[in-house]
C-alpha positions as CSV (number, residue, x, y, z in Angstrom):
1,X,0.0,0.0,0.0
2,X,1.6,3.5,-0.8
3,X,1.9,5.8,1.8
4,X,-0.6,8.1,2.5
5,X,1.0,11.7,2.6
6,X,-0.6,14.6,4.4
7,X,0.5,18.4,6.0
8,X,2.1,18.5,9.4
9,X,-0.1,18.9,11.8
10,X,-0.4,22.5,12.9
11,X,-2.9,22.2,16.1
12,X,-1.8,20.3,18.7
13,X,-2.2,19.6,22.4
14,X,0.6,19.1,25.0
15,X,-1.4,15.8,26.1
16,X,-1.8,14.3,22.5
17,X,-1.1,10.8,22.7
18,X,-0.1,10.6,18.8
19,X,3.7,9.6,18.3
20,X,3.6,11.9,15.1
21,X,1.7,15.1,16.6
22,X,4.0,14.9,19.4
23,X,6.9,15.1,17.3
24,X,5.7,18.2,15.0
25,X,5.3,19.8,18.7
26,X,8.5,19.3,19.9
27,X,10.1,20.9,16.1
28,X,7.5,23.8,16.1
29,X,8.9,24.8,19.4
30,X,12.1,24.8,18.5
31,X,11.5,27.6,15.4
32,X,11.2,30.5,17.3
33,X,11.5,33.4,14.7
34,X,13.4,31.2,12.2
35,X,12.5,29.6,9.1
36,X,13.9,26.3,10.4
37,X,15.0,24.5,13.8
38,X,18.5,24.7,14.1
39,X,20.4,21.4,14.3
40,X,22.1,22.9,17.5
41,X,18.7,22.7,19.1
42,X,18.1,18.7,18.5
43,X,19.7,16.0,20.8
44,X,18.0,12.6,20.2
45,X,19.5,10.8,22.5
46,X,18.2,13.1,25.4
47,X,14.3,12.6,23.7
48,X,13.0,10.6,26.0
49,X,9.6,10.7,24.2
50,X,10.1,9.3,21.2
51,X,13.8,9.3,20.3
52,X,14.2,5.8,20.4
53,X,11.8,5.5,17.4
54,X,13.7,8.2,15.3
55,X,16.4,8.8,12.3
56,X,18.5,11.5,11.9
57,X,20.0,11.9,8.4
58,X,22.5,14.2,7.9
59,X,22.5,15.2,4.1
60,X,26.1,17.9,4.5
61,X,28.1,14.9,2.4
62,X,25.4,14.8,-0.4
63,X,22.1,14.7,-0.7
64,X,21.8,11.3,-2.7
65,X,23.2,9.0,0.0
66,X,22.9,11.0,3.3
67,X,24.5,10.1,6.5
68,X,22.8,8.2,9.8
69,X,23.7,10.7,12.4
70,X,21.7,9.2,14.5
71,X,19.1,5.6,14.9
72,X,16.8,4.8,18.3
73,X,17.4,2.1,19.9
74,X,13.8,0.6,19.5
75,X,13.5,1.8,15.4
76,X,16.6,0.0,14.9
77,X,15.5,-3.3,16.7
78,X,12.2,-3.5,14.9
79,X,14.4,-3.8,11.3
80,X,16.4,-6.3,12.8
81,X,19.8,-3.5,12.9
82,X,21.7,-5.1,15.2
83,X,25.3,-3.6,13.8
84,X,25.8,0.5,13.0
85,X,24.8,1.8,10.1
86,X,26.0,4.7,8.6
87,X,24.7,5.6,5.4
88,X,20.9,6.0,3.9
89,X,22.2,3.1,1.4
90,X,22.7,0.0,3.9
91,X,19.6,0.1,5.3
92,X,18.1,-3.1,4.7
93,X,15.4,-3.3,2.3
94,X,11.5,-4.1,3.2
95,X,12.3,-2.6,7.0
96,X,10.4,0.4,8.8
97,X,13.4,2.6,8.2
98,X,13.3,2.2,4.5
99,X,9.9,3.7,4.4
100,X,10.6,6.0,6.8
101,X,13.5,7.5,4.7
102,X,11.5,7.0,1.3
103,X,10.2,10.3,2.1
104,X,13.3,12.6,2.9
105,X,13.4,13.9,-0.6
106,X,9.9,15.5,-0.1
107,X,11.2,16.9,3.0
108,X,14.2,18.9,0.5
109,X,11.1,19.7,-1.7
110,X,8.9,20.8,0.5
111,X,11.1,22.4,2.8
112,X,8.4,21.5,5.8
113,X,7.6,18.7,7.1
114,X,5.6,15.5,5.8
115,X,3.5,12.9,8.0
116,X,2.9,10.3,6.2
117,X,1.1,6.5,6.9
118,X,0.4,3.4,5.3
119,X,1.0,-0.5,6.2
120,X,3.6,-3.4,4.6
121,X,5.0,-6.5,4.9
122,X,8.4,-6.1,6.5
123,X,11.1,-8.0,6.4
124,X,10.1,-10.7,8.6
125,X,7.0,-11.5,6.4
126,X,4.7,-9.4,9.3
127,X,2.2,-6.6,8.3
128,X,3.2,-3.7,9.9
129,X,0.7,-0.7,10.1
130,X,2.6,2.4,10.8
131,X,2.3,6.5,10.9
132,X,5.5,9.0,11.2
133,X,6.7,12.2,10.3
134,X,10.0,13.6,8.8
135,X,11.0,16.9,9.9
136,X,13.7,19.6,8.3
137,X,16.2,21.1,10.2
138,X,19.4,23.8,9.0
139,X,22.6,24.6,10.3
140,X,22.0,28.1,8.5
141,X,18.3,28.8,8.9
142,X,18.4,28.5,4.5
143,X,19.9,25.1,4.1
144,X,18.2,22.1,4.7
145,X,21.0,19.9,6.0
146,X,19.5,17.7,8.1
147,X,15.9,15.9,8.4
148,X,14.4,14.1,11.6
149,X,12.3,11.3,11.3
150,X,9.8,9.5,13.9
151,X,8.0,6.7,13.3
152,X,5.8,4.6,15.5
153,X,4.6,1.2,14.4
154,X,1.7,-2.1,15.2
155,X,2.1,-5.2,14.2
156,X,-1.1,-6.8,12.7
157,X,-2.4,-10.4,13.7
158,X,-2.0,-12.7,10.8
159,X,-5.5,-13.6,10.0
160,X,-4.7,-18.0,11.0
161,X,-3.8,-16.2,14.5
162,X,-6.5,-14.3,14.3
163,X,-8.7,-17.0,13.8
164,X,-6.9,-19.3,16.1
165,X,-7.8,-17.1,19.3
166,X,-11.2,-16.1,18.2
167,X,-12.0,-20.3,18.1
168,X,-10.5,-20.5,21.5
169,X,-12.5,-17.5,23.1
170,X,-15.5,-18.9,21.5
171,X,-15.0,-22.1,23.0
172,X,-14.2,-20.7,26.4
173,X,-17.2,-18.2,26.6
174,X,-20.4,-19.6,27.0
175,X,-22.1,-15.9,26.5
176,X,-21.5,-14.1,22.9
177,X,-18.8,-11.4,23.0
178,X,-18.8,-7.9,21.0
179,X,-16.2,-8.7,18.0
180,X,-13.2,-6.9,18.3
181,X,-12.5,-4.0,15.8
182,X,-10.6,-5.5,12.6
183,X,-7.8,-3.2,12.8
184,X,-5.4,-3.1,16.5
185,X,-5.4,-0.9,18.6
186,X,-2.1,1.6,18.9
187,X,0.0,2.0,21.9
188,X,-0.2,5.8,20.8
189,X,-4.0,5.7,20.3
190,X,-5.8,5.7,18.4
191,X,-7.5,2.7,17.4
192,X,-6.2,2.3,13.8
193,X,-9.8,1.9,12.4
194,X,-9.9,5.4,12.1
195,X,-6.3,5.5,9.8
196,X,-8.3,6.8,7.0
197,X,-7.1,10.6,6.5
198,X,-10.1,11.9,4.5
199,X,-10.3,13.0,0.6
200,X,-8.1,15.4,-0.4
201,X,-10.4,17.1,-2.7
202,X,-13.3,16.9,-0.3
203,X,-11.0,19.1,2.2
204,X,-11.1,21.2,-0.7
205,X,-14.7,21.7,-0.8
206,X,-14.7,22.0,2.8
207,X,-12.5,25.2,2.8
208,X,-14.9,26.7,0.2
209,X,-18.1,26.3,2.8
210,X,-15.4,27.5,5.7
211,X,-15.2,31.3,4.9
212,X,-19.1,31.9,4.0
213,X,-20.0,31.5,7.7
214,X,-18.6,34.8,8.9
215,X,-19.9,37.6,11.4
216,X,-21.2,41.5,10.1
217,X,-19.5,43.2,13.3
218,X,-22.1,46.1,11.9
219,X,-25.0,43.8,12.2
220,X,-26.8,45.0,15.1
221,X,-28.4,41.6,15.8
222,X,-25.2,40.2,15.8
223,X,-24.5,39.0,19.2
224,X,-20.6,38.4,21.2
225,X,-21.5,35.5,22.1
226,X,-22.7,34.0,18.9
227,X,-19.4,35.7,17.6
228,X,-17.8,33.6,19.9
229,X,-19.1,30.4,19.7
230,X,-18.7,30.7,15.7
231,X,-15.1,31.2,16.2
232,X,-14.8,28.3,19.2
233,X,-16.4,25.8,16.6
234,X,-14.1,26.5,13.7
235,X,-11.5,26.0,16.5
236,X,-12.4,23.0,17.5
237,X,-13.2,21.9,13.9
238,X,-9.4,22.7,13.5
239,X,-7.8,21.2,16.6
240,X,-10.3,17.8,15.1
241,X,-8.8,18.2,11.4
242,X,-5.3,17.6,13.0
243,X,-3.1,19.2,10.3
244,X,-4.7,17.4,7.3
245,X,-5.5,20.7,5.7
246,X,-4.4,24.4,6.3
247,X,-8.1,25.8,5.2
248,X,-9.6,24.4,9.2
249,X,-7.0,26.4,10.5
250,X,-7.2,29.2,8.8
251,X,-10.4,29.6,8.8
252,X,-10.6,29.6,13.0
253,X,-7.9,32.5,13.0
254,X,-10.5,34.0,10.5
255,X,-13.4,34.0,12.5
256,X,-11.5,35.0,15.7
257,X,-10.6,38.0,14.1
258,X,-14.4,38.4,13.1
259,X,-14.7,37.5,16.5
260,X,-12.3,40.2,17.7
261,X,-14.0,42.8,15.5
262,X,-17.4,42.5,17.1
263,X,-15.5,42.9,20.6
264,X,-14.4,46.4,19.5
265,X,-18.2,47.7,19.1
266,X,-19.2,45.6,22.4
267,X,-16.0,46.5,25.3
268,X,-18.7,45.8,28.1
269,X,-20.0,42.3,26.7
270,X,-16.4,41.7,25.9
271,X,-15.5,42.1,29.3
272,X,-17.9,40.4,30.7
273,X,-17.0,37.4,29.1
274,X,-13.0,37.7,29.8
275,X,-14.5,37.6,33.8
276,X,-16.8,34.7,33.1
277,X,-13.6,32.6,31.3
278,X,-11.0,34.8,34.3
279,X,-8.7,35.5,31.4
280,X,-6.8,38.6,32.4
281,X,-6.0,40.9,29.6
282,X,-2.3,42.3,29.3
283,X,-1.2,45.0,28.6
284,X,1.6,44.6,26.3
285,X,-0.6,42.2,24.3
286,X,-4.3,42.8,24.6
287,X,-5.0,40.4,22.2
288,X,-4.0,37.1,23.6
289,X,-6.9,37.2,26.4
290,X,-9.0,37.3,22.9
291,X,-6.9,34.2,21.4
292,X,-7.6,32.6,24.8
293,X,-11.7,32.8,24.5
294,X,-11.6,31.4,21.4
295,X,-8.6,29.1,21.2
296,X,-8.9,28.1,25.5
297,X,-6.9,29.5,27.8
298,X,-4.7,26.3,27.9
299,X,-3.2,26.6,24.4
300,X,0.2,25.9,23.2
301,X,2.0,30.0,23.8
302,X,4.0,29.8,20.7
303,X,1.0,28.8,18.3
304,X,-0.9,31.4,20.5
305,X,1.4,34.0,19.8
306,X,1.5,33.4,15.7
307,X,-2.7,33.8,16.0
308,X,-2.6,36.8,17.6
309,X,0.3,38.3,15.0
310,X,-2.0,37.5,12.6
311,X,-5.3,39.1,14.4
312,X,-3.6,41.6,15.0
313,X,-2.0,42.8,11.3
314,X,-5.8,42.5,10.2
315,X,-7.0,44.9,12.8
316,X,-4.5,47.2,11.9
317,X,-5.5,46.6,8.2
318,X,-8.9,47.4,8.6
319,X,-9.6,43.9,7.0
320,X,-13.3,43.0,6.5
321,X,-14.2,40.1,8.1
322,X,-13.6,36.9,6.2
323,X,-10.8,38.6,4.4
324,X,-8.0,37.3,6.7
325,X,-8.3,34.1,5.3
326,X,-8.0,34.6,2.2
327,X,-5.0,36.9,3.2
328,X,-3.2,33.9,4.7
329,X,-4.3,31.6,1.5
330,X,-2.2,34.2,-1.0
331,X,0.0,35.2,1.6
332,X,3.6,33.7,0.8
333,X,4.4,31.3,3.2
334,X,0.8,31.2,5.1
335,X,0.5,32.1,8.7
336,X,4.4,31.5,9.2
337,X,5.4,33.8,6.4
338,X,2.9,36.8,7.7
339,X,3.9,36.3,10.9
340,X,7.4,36.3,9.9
341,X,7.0,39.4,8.3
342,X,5.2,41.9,10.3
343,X,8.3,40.6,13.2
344,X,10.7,41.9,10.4
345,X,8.2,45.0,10.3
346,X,8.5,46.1,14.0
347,X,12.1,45.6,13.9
348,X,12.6,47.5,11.4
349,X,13.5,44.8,9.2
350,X,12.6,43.1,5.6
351,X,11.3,39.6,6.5
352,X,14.4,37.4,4.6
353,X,12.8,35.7,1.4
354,X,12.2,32.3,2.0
355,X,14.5,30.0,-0.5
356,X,13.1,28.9,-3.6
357,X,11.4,25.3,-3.2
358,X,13.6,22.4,-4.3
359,X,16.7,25.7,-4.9
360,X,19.5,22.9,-4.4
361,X,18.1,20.3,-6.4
362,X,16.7,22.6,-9.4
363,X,20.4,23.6,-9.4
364,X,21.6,19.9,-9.5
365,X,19.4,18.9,-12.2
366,X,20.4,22.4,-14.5
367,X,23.3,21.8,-14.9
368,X,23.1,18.0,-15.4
369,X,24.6,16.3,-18.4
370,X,21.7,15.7,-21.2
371,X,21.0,11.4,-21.4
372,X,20.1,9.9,-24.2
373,X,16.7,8.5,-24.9
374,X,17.9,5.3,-26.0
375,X,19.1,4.7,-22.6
376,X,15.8,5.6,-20.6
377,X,14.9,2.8,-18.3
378,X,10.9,2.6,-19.9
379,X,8.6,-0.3,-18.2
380,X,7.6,-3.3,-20.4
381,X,4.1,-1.0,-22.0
382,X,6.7,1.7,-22.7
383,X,6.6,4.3,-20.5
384,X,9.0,6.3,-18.5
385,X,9.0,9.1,-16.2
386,X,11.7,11.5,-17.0
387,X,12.7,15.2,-16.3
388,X,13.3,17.7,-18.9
389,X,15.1,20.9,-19.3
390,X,14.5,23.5,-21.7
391,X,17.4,24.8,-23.8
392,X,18.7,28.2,-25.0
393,X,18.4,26.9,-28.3
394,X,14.6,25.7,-27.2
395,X,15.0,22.1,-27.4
396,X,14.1,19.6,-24.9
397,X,16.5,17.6,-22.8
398,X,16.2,14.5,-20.7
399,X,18.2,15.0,-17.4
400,X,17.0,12.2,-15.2
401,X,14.6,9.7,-15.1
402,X,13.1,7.5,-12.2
403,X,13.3,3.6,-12.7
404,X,10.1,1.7,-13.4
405,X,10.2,-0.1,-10.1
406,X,10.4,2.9,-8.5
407,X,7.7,3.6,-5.8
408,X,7.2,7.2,-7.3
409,X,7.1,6.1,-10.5
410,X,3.3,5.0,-10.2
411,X,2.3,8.2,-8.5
412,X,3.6,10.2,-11.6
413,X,1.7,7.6,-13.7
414,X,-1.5,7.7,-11.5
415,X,-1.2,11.9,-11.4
416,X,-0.7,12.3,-15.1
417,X,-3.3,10.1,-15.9
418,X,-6.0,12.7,-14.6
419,X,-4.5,15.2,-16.9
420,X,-5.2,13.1,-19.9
């Protein structure tokens, strides 16, 4: 089954009991103003979370065979790893750490992180059901130098074992039993019946319904409180859509600054409900006790912190309600890039462009020797997927190609086919 790629989570909860979620909380708070976690910042070995089921690949010798800077204890057991390894290219095939590092190139591409989740049949002949995340990290806040990976992993029942205990429970129990979900149940919850991530189209359609429902501050039947609870739904709808899609997110920051807008023509009912929720407002930041009603008062500070930025540079705007999310749609960069430059702003500053995607390969592959067509790897109905580069004299020229037994190479086929 090919993995199932989807956007780093960007709600989270300090008690989340997800592997993954935990581990985009831990590199979010290591980001601070930059555009990537230093590498100075990360010590594995003293992750006492979930280090023992990460990777740490080390890409400053190259980025086609990166070094292992670092393997847990209890990722390196489950592939059967019982010597050091110290290069991408001896990990042994059909092992949890070859689909964990399958995805480090999207990492480079993306320059962000990737969860991704699937299920396989390792190397031991077991089917392994498993969910992870690979995260970037710079030695230069512009180079992506290094990438982190977690992984956490179940092992499903063959279905003779299956079978085997549900004859002997049957036997034993004289009184029928409720059947037990077909999928097991994680030791970082949740059950994996509910692996499915959702459509990503029909997240699309979603976000088009998301930024109709929004307040008229000049409505005079327009209440705080329904303000409010519009803007604690979308909230929670976020927090629920745990990362697969930006639009949730964006669309709660939205309505909390509709929410925020209404509070401006109602102080007293504003008030009010700040002493009801015993939020205290300060000073230097009025607008966090506002990111607290809506958000809860409970909220991760840094996240907190990037809302209010936001909130804040559409107050100061003037922005029409609704309008905000769109801003951080066509915004480059989304929240992080706004926030990142109105900081820049108040310091005076011009918020540092953020690298061009894929700057270091699209370099690699621009100056790479033309190959000959003759010599294209092509499957047995023909095909090949291969990249071209345009010329000065306008011709076309192959400059790499993906093998046909390459786990990408049916993705290309399956995404080209909906062109056609």
């Amino acid at each position: 089954m090919l993995d199932e790629a989807m956007e780093a989570p960007p709600i989270v909860r300090f008690d989340e009991r997800r592997m993954h979620i935990r581990a985009y909380n831990y590199w979010a708070s290591l980001l601070g103003d930059r555009t990537l976690p230093s590498i100075e910042d990360l010590n594995p070995t003293e992750i006492q979370d979930f280090g023992s089921h990460s990777v740490l690949l080390d890409f400053t010798s190259g980025i086609d065979d990166p070094t292992i800077a670092f393997l847990g204890t209890a990722l390196a057991a489950q592939c059967d790893i019982a010597t050091p390894i110290s290069r991408a290219s001896e990990i042994p095939p059909r092992t949890l750490l070859s689909r964990l590092t399958d995805h480090y190139l999207q990492i480079v591409a993306n320059a962000a992180p990737i969860g991704f989740e699937a299920e396989f049949t390792n190397q031991r002949g077991a089917e392994i059901m498993y969910r992870g995340i690979m995260m970037p990290f710079s030695s230069d806040d512009d180079t992506i130098d290094f990438v982190y990976g977690v992984i956490n992993w179940k092992e499903v029942a063959s279905n003779a074992l299956a079978d085997s205990i549900a004859a002997e429970v049957e036997a034993a129990t004289p009184v029928s039993i409720p059947s037990a979900p077909s999928a097991p149940v994680w030791a970082d919850r949740p059950s994996a019946v509910d692996f499915d991530f959702g459509d990503e189209e029909e997240d699309e359609d979603e976000a088009l319904e998301l930024t109709s429902a929004m307040i008229d501050p000049a409505d005079a039947e327009t209440s705080l409180g329904d303000s409010l609870a519009l803007a604690r739904e979308a909230a929670a709808a976020a927090h629920a859509s745990e990362g697969r899609t930006r639009h949730a997110l964006y669309r709660a920051i939205g309505l909390a600054h509709a929410f925020a807008t209404v509070a401006a023509i109602r102080p007293e009912d504003y008030a009010e409900l700040l002493a009801d929720s015993g939020i205290a407002v300060q000073p230097r930041s009025p607008m966090t006790a506002l990111a607290k009603l809506v958000f809860g008062a409970t909220y991760d500070k840094t996240r907190l912190a990037e809302f209010v930025c936001a909130i804040d540079y559409a107050l100061a705007q003037d922005m029409a309600p609704g309008a905000l999310v769109d801003h951080l749609h066509a915004v480059p960069g989304g929240l992080k890039g706004l926030v990142a430059s109105v900081r820049a702003a108040k310091r005076g500053e011009t918020a540092a462009a953020k690298p061009a995607v894929n700057s270091r390969v699209r370099r690699k592959l621009a100056s790479a020797h033309q190959i000959e067509t003759d010599s294209l790897p092509v499957d047995e109905t023909g095909l090949a997927v291969v990249v071209m580069r345009r010329e000065a004299d306008g011709t076309l020229a192959v400059v790499a190609s993906l093998a046909s037994e390459d786990r990408l190479t049916s993705r290309v086929y399956a995404a080209a086919a909906k062109n056609i």
